[in-house]
C-alpha positions in Angstrom: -58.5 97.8 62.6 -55.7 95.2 63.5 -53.1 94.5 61.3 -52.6 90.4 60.6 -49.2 88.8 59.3 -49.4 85.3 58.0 -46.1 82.9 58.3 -45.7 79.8 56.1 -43.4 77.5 58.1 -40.8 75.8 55.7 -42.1 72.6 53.7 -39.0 70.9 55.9 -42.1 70.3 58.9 -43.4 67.1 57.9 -47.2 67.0 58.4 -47.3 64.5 60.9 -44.7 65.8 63.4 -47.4 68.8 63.6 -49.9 66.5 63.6 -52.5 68.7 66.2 -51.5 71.6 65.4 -55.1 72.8 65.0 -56.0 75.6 67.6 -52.2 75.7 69.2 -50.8 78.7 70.6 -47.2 79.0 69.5 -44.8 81.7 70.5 -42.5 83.8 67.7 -39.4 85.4 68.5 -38.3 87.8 64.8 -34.6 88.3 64.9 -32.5 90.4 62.8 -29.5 88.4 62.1 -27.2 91.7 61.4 -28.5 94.5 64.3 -29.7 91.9 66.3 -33.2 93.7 67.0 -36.1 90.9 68.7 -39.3 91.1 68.8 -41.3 88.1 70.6 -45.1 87.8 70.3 -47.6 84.9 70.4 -49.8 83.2 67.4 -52.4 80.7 66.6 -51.0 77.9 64.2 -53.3 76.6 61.9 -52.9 73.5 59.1 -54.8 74.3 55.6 -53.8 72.4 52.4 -51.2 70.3 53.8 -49.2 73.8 55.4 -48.9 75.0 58.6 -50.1 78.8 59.3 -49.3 81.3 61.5 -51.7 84.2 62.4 -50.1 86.7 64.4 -50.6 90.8 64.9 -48.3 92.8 62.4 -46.5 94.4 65.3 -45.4 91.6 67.2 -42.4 90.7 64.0 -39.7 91.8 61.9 -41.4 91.8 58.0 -39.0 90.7 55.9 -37.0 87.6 55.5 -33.6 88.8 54.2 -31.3 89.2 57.2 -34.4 87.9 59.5 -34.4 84.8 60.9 -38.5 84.3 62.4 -38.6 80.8 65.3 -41.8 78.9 65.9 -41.9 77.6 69.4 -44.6 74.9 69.7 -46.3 73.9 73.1 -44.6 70.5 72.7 -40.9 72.4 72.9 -40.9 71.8 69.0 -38.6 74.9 67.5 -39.0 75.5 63.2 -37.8 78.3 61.3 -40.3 79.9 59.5 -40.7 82.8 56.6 -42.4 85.9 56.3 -45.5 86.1 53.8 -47.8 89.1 54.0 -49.6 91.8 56.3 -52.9 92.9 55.3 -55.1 94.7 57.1 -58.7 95.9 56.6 
């Protein structure tokens, strides 16, 4: 089975900047700040009790947030910085 990651974009994004965020395909580039080491991958952004979501597959980023720095690119050329929550799988 697939491996999912869930990011919780900083409480910095104001709700109605993202306002339509619903459905939107966002690219993620994971970067160690340190090594340097990228990975890029694609998500689907998502709002749900006031916060965006991203769902992505658990390969596609770096899971941690210490020394990793994780950018949201939004269809609308909007970049956020975002952190690392959880992988789960199942």
């Amino acid at each position: 089975m697939k491996k999912l990651i869930l990011i919780l974009l900083l409480s910095l994004i104001s709700v109605d900047v993202r306002a339509g965020v619903e459905n939107s395909v966002v690219k993620i580039v994971s970067r160690s700040i340190s090594s340097g080491t990228t990975f890029r991958s694609s998500g689907l952004a998502f709002q749900n009790n006031g916060k965006i979501w991203i769902v992505c597959s658990e390969h596609g980023i770096l899971h941690d947030n210490e020394d990793i720095q994780h950018q949201i690119f939004f269809p609308d050329g909007t970049k956020v910085i975002a952190d690392y929550v959880v992988s789960d799988w199942g």
